[in-house]
C-alpha positions as CSV (number, residue, x, y, z in Angstrom):
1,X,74.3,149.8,80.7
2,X,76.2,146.8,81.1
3,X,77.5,145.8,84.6
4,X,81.5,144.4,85.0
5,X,82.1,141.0,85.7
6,X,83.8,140.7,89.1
7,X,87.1,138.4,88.7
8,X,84.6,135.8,91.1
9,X,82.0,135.7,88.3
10,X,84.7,135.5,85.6
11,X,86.6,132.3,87.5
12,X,82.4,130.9,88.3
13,X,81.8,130.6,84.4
14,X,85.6,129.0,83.7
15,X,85.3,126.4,85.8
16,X,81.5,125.8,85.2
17,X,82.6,125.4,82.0
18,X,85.5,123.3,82.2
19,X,83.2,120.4,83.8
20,X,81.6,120.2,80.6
21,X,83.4,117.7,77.8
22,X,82.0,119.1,74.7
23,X,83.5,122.7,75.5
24,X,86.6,123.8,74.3
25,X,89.3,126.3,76.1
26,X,88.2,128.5,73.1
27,X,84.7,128.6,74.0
28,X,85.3,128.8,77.6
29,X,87.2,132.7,76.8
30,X,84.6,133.6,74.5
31,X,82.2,132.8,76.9
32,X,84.5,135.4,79.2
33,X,85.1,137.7,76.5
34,X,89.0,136.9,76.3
35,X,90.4,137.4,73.1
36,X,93.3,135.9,73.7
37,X,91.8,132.1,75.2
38,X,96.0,130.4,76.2
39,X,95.0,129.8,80.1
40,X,91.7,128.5,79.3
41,X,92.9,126.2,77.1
42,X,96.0,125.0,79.2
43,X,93.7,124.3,81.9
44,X,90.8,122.1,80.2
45,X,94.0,120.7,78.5
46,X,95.9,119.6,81.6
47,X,92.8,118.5,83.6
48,X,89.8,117.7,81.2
49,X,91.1,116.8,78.1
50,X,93.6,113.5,78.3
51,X,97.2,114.8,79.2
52,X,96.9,113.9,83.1
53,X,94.5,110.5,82.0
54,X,97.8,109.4,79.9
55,X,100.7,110.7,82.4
56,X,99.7,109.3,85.5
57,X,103.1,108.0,85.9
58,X,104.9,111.3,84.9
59,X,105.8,113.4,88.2
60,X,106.5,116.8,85.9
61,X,107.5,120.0,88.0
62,X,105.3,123.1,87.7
63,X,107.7,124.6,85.3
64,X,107.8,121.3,82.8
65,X,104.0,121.6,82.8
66,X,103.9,125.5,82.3
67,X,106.2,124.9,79.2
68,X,104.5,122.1,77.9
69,X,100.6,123.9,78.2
70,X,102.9,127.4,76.8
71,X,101.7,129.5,79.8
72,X,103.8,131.3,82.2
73,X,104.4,129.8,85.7
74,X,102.9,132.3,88.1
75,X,99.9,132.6,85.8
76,X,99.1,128.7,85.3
77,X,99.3,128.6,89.4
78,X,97.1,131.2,90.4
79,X,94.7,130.4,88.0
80,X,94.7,127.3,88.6
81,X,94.5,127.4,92.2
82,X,91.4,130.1,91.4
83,X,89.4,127.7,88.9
84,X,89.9,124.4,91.1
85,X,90.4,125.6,94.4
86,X,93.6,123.8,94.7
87,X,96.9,123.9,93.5
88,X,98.2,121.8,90.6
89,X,100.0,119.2,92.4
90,X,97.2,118.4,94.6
91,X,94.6,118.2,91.5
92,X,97.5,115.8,90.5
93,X,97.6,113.6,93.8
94,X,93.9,113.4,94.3
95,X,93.5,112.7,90.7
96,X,95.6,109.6,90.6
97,X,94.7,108.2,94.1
98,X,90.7,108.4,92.3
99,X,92.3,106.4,89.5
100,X,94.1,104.2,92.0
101,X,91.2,103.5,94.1
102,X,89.2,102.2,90.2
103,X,92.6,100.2,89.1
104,X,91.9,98.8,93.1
105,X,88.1,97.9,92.8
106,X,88.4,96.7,89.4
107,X,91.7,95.4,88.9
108,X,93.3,91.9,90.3
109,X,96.6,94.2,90.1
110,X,99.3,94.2,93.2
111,X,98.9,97.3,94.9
112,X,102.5,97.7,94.1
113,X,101.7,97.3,90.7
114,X,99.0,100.0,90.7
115,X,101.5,102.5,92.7
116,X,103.4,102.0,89.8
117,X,101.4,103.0,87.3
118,X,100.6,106.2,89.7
119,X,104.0,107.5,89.3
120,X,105.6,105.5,92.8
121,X,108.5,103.7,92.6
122,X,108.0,103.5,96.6
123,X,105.0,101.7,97.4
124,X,104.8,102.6,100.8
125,X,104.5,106.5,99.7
126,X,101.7,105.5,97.6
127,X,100.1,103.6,100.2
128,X,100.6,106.2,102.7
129,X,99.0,109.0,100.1
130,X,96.3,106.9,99.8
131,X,95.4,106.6,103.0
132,X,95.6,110.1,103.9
133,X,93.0,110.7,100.9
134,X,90.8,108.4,101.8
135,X,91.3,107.2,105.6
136,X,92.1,103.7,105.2
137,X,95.3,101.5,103.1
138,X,94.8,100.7,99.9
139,X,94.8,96.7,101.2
140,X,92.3,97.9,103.9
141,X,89.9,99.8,101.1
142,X,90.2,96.3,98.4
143,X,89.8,94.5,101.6
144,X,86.2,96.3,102.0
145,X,85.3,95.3,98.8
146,X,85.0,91.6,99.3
147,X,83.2,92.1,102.3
């Protein structure tokens, strides 16, 4: 007889899954055995598959992105939140301080040029942001670098 999946092992194998570039939302709720595969495709979509890569600079509520990815609000949360162990916005921050911390190593750009691109029009927010992610100011961290 086959044993039930607890919800645990269910969210395990989604976001085991969604790591991996060559799998689709589709294949991650086959993989689960759900037939109908809208959250697990929202999610790869939002995180994995280009939409936050190209919208760095887009702020979009929870309820924009819930419309956009067609899944209901409460559902893309608490997934979410299950599958990444954090809510959507800060996926969102942490994502684009990583991608700020690259554009600071590898790019000549002013770091009010780079909060920019982030989505800041304040660049003391950004730089603030930053330094609670990673401990030190975004002059401080390309300061490092040279060293």
């Amino acid at each position: 007889m086959k044993q039930k999946k607890s919800v645990e092992d269910y969210l395990k194998t989604i976001y085991i899954l969604s790591r991996k570039k060559d799998v689709h939302g589709a294949d991650i709720a086959k993989a689960i055995g759900v037939s109908r595969p809208t959250v697990c495709v929202s999610l790869k979509a939002l995180t994995q598959e280009g939409y936050m890569k190209e919208h760095l600079s887009r702020h979009e509520t929870l309820k924009e992105l819930s419309d956009r990815f067609d899944i209901s609000l409460t559902t893309m949360k608490t997934c979410f939140k299950s599958v990444y162990g954090c809510s959507v916005y800060a996926y969102m921050k942490s994502y684009r301080m990583q991608a700020a911390m690259l554009l600071l190593r590898d790019t000549a750009d002013s770091i009010t040029e780079i909060a920019a691109k982030m989505g800041y029009d304040n660049p003391s927010k950004f730089s603030e942001t930053f330094k609670k992610e990673f401990g030190q100011l975004p002059s401080d961290f390309r300061k490092s670098l040279s060293k």
